[in-house]
DOZALO-235100 format. One line per 4 residues: number of its first residue (from 1); for each residue x, y, z of C-alpha. Coordinates in Angstrom, 1 decimal. Layout:
NUM = X,Y,Z  ...
//
This chain:
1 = 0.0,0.0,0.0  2.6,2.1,0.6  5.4,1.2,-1.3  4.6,4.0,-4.2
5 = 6.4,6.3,-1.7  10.0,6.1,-1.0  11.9,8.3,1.3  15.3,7.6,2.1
9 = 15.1,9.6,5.4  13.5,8.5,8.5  9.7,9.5,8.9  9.2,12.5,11.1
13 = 6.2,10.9,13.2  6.2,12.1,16.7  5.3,15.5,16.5  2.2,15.5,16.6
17 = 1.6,13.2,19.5  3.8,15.9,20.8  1.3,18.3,20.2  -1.2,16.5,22.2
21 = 1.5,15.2,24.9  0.5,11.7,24.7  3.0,8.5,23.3  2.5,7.0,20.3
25 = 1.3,4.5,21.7  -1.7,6.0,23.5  -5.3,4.9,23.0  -8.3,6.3,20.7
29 = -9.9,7.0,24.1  -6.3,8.6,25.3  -5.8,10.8,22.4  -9.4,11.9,22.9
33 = -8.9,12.8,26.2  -6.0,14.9,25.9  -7.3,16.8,22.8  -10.2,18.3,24.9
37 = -7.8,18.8,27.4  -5.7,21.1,25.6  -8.3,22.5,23.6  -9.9,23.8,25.9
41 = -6.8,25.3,27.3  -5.9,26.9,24.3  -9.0,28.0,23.1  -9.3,32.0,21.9
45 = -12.2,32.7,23.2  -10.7,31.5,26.5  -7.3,33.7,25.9  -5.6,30.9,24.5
49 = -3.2,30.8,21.4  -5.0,30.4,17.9  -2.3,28.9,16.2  -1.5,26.5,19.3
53 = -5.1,25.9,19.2  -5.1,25.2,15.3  -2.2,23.0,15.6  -4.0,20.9,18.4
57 = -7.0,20.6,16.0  -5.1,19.1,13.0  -3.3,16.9,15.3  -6.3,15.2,16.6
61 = -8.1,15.4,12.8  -5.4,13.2,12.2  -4.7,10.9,14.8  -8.3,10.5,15.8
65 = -8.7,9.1,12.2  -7.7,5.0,11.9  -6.1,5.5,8.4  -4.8,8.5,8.8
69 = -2.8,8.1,12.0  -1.2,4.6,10.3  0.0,6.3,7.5  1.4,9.0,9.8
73 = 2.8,6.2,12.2  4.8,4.8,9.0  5.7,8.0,6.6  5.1,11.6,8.9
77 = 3.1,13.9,7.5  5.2,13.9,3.9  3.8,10.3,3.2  0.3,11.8,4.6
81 = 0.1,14.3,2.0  1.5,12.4,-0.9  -1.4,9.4,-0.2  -4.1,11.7,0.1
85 = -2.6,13.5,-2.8  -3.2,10.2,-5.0  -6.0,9.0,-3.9  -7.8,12.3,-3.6
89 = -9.9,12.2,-0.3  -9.2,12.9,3.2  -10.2,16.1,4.0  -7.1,17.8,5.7
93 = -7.1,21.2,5.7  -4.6,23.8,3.2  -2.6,25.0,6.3  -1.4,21.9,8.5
97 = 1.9,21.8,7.2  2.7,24.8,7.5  1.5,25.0,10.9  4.2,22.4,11.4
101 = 7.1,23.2,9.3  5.9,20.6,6.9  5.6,21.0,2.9  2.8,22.8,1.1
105 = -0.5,21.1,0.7  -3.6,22.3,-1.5  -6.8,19.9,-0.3  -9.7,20.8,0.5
109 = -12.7,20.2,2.9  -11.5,21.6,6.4  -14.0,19.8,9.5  -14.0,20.9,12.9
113 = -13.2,18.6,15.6  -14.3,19.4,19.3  -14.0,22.1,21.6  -16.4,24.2,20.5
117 = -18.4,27.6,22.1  -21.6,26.5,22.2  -24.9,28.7,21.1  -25.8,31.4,23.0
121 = -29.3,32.1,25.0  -31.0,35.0,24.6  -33.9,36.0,27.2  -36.2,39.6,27.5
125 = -36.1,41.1,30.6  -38.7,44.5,30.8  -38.4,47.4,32.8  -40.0,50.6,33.5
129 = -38.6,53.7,32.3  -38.0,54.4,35.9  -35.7,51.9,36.8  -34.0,52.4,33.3
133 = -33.5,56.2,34.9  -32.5,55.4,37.9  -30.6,52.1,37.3  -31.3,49.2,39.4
137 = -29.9,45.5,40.1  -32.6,42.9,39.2  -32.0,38.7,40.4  -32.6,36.5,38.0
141 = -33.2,33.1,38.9  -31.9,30.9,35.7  -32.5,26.8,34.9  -29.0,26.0,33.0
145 = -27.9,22.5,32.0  -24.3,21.2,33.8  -21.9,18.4,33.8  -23.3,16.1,36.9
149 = -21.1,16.4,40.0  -22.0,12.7,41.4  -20.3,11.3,38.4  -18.0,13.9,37.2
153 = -19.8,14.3,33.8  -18.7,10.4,33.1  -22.0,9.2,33.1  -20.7,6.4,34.9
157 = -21.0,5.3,38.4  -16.9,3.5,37.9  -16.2,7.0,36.4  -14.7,4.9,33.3
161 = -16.4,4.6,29.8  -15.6,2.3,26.7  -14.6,4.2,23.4  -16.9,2.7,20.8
165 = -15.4,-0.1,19.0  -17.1,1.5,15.5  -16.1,4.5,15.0  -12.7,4.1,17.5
169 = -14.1,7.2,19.7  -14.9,9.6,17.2  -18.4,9.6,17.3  -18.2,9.8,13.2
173 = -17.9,7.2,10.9  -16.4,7.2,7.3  -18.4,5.8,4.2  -16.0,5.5,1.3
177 = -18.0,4.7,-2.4  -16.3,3.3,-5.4  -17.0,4.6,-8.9  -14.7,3.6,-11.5
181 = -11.5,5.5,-10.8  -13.4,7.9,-8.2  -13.2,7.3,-4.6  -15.3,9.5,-2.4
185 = -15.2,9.7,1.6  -17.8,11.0,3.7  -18.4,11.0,7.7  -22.0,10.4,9.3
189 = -22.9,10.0,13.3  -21.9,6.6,14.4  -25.1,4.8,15.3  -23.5,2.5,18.1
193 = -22.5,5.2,20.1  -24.8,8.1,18.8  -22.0,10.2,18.4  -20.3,10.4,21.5
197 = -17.4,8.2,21.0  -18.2,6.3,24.4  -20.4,3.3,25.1  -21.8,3.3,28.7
201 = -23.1,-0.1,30.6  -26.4,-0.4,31.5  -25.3,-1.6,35.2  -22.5,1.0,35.1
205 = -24.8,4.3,34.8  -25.0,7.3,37.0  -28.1,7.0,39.0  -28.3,10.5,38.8
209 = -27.8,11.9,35.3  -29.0,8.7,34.3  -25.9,8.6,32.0  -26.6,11.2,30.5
213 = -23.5,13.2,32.2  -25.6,16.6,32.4  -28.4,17.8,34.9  -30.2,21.0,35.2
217 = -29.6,22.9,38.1  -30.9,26.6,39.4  -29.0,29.7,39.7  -28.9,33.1,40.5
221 = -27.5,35.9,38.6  -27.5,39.7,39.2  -28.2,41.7,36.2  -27.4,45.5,36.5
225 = -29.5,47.6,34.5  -27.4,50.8,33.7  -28.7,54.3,34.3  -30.0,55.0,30.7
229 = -29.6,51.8,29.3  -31.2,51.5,25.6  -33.8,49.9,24.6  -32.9,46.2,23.2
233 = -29.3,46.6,24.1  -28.3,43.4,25.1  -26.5,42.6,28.8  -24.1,39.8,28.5
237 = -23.0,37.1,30.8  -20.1,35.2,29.8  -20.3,31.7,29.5  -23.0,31.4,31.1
241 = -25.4,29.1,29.3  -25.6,25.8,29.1  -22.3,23.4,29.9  -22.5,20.2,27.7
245 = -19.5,18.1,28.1  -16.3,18.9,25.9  -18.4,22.6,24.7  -17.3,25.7,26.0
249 = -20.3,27.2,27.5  -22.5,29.7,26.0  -23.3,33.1,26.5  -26.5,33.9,28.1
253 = -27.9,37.5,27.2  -30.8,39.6,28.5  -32.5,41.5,26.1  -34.0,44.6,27.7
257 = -37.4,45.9,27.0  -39.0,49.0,27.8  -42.6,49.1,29.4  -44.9,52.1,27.9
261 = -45.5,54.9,30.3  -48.8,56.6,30.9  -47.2,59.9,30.8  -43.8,59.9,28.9
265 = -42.5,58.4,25.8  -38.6,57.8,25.0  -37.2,58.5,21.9  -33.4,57.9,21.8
269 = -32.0,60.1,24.5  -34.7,62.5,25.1  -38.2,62.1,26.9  -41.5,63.7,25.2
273 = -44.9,64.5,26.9  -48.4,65.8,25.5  -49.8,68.5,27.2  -53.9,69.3,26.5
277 = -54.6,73.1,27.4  -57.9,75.5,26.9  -57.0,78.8,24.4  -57.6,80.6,27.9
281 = -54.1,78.6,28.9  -52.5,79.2,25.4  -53.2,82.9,25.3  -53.1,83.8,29.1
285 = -50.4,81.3,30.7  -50.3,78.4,33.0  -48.5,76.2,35.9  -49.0,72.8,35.6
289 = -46.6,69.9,37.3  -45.4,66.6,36.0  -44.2,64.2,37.9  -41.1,63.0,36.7
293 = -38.9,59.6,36.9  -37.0,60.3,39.9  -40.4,60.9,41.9  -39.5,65.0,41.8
297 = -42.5,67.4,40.5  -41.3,70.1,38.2  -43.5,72.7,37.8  -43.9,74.5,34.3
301 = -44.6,78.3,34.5  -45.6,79.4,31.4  -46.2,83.5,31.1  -45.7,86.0,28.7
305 = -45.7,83.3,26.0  -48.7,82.5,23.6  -48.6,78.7,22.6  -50.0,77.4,19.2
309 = -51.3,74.8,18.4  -48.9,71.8,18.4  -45.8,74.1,19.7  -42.9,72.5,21.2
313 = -41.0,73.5,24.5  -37.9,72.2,25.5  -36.6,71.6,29.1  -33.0,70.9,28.7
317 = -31.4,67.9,30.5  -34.3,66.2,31.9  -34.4,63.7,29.3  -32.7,60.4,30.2
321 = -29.0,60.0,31.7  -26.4,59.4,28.9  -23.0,59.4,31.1  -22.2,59.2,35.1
325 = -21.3,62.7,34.6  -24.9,64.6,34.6  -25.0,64.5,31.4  -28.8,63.8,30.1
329 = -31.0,64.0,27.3  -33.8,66.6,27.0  -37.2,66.8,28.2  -40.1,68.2,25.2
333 = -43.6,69.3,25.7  -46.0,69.2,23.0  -49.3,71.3,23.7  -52.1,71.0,22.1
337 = -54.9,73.7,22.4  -58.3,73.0,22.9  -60.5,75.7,21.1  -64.3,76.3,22.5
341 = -66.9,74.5,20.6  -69.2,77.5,20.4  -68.9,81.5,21.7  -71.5,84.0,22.3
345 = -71.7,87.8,20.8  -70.6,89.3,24.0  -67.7,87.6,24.0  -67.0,88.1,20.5
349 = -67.0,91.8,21.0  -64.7,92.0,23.8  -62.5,89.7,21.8  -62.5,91.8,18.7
353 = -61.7,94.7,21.2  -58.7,93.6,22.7  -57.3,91.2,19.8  -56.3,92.4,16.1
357 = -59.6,91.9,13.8  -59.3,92.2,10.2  -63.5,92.5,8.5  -63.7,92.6,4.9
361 = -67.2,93.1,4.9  -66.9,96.7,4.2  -64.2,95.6,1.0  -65.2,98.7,-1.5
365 = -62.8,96.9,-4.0  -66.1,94.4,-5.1  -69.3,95.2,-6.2  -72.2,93.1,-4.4
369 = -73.0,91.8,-8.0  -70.2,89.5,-8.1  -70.8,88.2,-4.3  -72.7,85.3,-3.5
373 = -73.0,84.2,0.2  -72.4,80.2,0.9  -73.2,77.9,3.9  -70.9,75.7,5.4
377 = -70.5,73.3,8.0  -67.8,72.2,10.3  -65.3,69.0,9.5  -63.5,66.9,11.9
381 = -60.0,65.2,10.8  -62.0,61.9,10.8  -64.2,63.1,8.4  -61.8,65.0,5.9
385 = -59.7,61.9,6.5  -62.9,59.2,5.1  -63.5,61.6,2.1  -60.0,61.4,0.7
389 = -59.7,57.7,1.5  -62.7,57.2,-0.9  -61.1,59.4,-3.7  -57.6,57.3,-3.8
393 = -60.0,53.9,-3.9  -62.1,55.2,-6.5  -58.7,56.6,-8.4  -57.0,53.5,-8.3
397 = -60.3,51.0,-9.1  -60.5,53.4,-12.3  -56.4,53.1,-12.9  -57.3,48.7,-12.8
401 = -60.3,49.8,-15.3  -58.0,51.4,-17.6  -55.1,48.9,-17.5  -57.5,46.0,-18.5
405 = -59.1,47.9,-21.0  -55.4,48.6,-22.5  -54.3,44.8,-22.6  -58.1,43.9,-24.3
409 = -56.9,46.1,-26.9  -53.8,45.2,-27.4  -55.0,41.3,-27.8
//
């Protein structure tokens, strides 16, 4: 089988049990054991080295594989590459050799072995807008999966497991077809062992995880909701999600949403209210109060000021806190004014005393032939609002009418 390959030099074949810190002689269930163990050392997202971590990876791609590791037992990696070269499967990824020193190699079809992060959990947790003013601490009580402590996450009562005799402790088998001059390799979920490499006895199990080597367990967290915090911005506790045996924990993130308020509404930074006043208010003043997040009153003194209809005012920095320095949004007040539904004569004359009137009754620019006097009746929004709903229906049924009359035409 391997006689197509001569090299007059010794094999370099130890280096990447070296890797792993294992002998070559070491077991499938050895070699599995000490790639988890120094993945997980090594991993990035746990500080570790990335190219320590990449060369502990390829090391177990290769050793963890029965064909693989006997080619590399008889030729090093040079003999690896030119087999797989020539029989064109195998999988190994373009940058193991020169991770280690090795010759260049152009294959394709990179898999990941172990160690992995595993997926994050994402949960909503509301608040009021005062608490997201104020800032507050909030317990959380949380249901996460862990490795069981009775049997060390072994699953066993012994603490000892068998590495399945099918797939050698993979947990993935290869299927290699046969066409002509093709060979083809994949890798599916060993069925003896259902992917985990380990075969448990029935008499053996842990009698609390079941075998299983995980059990759910309660606990407390302590989220801190930041003074100001924005809406949907997500708080994130490291590694804090479920830990399945040989994955690095997930993250587990709270989601925050903001309850409506009765009286305010939050619009990035700043804070907006409506205020409803009489045209007495909007022409003469007013003092009103609001009650704001902190549980204060701040009184609003309006004089010397006429307010129109739909006119903003604009409290600075009494919106909601962007820093630890003072530093806040702005507070806006939107008024809207309230006219009288009717007004009597009297009133009407003292009005037309004391406020600019303008009567073109007495225009001597028109003749009375040309004026004709029309009734009319008061509209609310509603009203104005069904009217023109009905003209864009009606425009666009007649726009349909006109299009299907073209294409008749055109037939």
């Amino acid at each position: 089988m391997f006689n197509n390959f001569n090299n007059p030099n010794p094999p370099n074949n130890k280096q990447l049990y070296e890797v792993l810190g294992i002998s070559q002689s070491a077991s499938p269930k050895e070699i599995k054991k000490a790639y988890k163990k120094k993945a997980l050392k090594c991993h990035p997202d746990r500080g570790g080295n990335e190219k320590e971590f990449k060369k502990i990876q390829h090391a177990y791609e290769i050793l963890s594989n029965a064909e693989k590791k006997n080619i590399y037992d008889r030729q090093g990696l040079e003999g690896l590459e030119h087999h797989l070269n020539n029989s064109g499967g195998g999988g190994m990824p373009h940058d193991i050799f020169d991770l280690f020193g090795g010759m260049g190699f152009n294959m394709g079809g990179r898999r990941h072995h172990g160690p992995r992060k595993g997926q994050s959990t994402s949960a909503t947790l509301s608040a009021t807008l005062e608490q997201i003013y104020e800032g507050y601490v909030k317990k959380i009580n949380v249901t996460k999966k862990i490795g069981c402590k009775k049997c060390k996450g072994t699953g066993t009562i012994s603490g000892r497991t068998t590495s399945c005799s099918t797939c050698n402790g993979r947990g993935r088998v290869s299927n290699i077809r046969i066409m002509g001059n093709m060979r083809t390799i994949s890798e599916t979920t060993c069925n003896q062992c259902r992917g985990s490499g380990e075969i448990i006895n029935p008499n053996d199990r842990c009698t609390i995880c079941k075998g299983k080597k995980i059990i759910q367990c309660q606990k407390q967290l302590e989220v801190n909701i930041s003074r100001g915090i924005n809406e949907h911005e997500p708080i994130i506790f490291r590694e804090e999600g479920d830990e399945l045996p040989g994955i690095i924990p997930g993250d587990l993130i709270f989601n925050i949403k903001e309850k409506k308020h009765k009286i305010f509404e939050r619009v990035g930074q700043h804070l907006f209210i409506k205020k409803t006043i009489s045209l007495t208010e909007a022409l003469c003043g007013l003092i009103f109060h609001v009650k704001f997040l902190d549980g204060t009153n701040l009184r609003i003194n309006v004089k010397n000021t006429i307010i129109k209809p739909n006119q903003f005012m604009r409290i600075k920095n009494y919106g909601m806190p962007i820093d630890d320095y003072g530093n806040n949004g702005d507070l806006f007040i939107q008024y809207k004014v309230i006219f009288p539904s009717s007004i009597n004569s009297k009133v009407q004359n003292i009005i037309k005393q004391i406020l600019p009137y303008t009567n073109e009754t007495n225009n001597n620019n028109m003749s009375n032939s040309n004026i004709i006097d029309v009734n009319f009746t008061s509209m609310t929004q509603d009203e104005i609002k069904n009217i023109l709903d009905n003209i864009n229906t009606g425009r666009n049924q007649r726009n349909q009418h006109n299009q299907h009359n073209q294409e008749c035409h055109v037939q």
